[in-house]
Every structure is written in structure tokens, then in C-alpha cells.
C-alpha positions as CSV (number, residue, x, y, z in Angstrom):
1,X,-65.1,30.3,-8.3
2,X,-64.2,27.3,-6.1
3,X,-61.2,25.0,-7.0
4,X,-62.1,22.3,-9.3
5,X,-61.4,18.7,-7.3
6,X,-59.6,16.3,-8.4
7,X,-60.0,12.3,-6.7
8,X,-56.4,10.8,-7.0
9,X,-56.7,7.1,-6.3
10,X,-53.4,5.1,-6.1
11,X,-51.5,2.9,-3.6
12,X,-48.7,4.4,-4.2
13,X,-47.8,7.2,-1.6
14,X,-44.8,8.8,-3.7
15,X,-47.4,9.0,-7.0
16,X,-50.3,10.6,-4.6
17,X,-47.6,13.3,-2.6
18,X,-46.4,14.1,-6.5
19,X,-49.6,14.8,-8.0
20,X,-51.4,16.2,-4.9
21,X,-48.2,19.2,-4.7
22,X,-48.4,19.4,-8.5
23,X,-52.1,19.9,-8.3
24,X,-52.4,21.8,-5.4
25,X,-49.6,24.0,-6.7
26,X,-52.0,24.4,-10.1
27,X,-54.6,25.7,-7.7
28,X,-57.0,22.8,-7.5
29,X,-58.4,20.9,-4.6
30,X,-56.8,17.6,-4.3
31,X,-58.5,14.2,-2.4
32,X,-56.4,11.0,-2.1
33,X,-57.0,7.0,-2.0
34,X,-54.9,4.9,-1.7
35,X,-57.8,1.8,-2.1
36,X,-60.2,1.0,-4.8
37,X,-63.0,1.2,-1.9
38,X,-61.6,4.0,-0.6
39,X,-61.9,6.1,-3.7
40,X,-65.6,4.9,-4.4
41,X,-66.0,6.2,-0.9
42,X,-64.6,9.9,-1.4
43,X,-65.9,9.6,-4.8
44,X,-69.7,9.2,-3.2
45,X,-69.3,11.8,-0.4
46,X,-67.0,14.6,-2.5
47,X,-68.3,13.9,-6.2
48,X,-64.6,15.5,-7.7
49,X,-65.1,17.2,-11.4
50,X,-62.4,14.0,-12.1
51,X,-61.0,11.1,-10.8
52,X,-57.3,10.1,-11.6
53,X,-56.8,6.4,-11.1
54,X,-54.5,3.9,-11.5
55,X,-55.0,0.3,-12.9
56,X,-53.5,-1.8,-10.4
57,X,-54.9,-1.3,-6.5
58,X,-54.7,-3.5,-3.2
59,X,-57.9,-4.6,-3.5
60,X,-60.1,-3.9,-6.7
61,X,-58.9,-3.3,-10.2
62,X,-59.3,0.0,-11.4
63,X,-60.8,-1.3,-14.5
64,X,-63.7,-2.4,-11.8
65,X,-63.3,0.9,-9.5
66,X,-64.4,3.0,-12.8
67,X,-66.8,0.7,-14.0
68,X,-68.9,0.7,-10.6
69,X,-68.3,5.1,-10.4
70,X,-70.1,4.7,-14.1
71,X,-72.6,2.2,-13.0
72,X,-73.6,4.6,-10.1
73,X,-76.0,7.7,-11.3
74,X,-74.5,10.0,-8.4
75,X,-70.9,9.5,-10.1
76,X,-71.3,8.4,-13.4
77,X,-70.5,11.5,-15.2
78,X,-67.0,11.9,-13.2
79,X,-64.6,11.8,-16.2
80,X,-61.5,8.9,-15.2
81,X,-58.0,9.6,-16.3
82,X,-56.6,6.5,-15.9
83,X,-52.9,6.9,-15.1
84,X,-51.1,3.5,-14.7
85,X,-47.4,1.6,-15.9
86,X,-50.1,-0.8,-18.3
87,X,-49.6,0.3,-21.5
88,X,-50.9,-2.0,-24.1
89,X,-53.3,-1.7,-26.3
90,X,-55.2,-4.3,-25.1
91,X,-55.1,-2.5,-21.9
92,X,-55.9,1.4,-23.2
93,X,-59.0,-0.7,-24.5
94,X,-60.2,-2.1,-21.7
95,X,-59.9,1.1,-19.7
96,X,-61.9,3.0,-22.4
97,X,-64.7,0.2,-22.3
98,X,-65.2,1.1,-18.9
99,X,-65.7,4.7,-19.3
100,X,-62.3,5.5,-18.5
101,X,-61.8,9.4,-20.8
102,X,-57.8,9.1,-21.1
103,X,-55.1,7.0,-20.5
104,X,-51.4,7.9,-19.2
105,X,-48.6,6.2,-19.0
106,X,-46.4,5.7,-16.1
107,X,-43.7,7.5,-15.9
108,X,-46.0,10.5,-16.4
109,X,-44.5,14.1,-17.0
110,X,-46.6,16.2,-13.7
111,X,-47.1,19.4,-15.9
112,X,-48.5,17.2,-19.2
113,X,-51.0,15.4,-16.6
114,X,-51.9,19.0,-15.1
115,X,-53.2,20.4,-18.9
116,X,-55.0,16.8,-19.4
117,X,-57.0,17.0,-16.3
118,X,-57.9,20.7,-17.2
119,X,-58.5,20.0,-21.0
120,X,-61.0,16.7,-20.1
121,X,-62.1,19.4,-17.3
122,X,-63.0,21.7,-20.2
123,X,-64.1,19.5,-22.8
124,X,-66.7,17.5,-20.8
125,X,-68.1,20.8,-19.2
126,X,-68.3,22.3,-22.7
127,X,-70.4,19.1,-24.0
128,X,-72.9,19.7,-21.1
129,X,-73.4,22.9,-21.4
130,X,-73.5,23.0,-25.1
131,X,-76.0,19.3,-24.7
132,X,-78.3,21.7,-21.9
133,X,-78.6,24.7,-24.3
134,X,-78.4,23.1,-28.0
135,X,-79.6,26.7,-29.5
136,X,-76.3,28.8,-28.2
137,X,-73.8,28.9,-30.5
């Protein structure tokens, strides 16, 4: 079975270096961003099984980055963890109106994020395949 991948998009280079060794180190295959365009991009080209994104980006809002991946029928059924130092609940809102799956706060514990990304992993591939063959028990 190939590595599941995982699209981490954040302009921060010590978050992305973290989670790509903590990833890696879980045995999945890791893309970076470091741009809101830049992950709709990789996104496109590399359709991950998730996309980990933060809130705040150089150029577009995450809250915008997910909303176009969900608006796009080639990446609109990536699930988005969205992983970001906002944490009201004004905020967790907005990220789950936009198709956003989860929401973590910074500072994040690497090992807690790692289980997340394979439980949402899981969960959605579970729905599909239970939503492709509703006779199977």
C-alpha cells in the first residue's frame, strides 16, 4: 500500500520541518506550502488524502484556501485539519463553515496531530466506502 499524503500548508518553516519529520517519521508522505496559492497548487497536481492548514497565510486566509479546495470538484473531498494559534469559537465556526473537518490549536502536541490526521484518514474513507456499498455491513 502507498503512504497516505498529507498537504501541510503554513508560512511558518519551524511548524512545516516539525510536522513533515513527525509525519514522515509516522510513515506518510509529506508535501509542504508555505502560501495559500501554493497549497491550492500542490493540492491540484498531488490531490493528498488531507490537507493540514493553518488560518493565517502571506497571502490568502485559510478560511478562503479551504473554501476554494471545497468549491473545486477535483479537491473537494480532501478533508482540512485546520491547525492554527485562533482559537475562538467564533473562529472554530468559521473554519467548520468552510468545510474545514477539525480544528487544532497552536501549540499542538506532534503525536495528538499524528492520530487526528489518521483518525479523519479513517473516518472519511470508512463513510465512502460504507456510502459506495450501503448493503455491507
Amino acid at each position: 500500500m502507498d503512504p497516505l499524503k498529507v498537504l501541510v500548508i503554513d508560512d511558518e518553516d519551524h511548524i512545516l520541518k516539525m510536522i513533515k519529520n513527525r509525519l514522515e517519521a509516522n510513515g506518510f508522505l509529506v508535501l509542504t506550502a508555505k502560501t495559500g496559492h501554493e497549497g491550492i497548487e500542490l493540492a491540484r497536481q498531488h490531490r493528498p488524502h488531507l490537507i493540514v492548514l493553518d488560518v493565517i497565510l502571506p497571502d490568502l486566509n485559510g478560511r478562503v484556501v479551504c473554501r476554494v479546495l471545497k468549491e473545486d470538484e477535483s479537491t473537494a473531498k480532501i478533508p482540512v485539519i485546520f491547525l492554527t494559534a485562533k482559537d475562538s469559537l467564533e473562529e472554530k465556526m468559521a473554519e467548520y463553515e468552510v468545510g474545514g473537518e477539525c480544528h487544532i490549536p497552536k501549540p499542538f502536541d506532534g503525536q495528538e496531530l499524528v492520530e487526528k490526521i489518521r483518525r479523519t484518514i479513517e473516518s472519511i474513507s470508512t463513510f465512502e466506502t460504507k456510502r459506495s456499498n450501503p448493503d455491507e455491513p
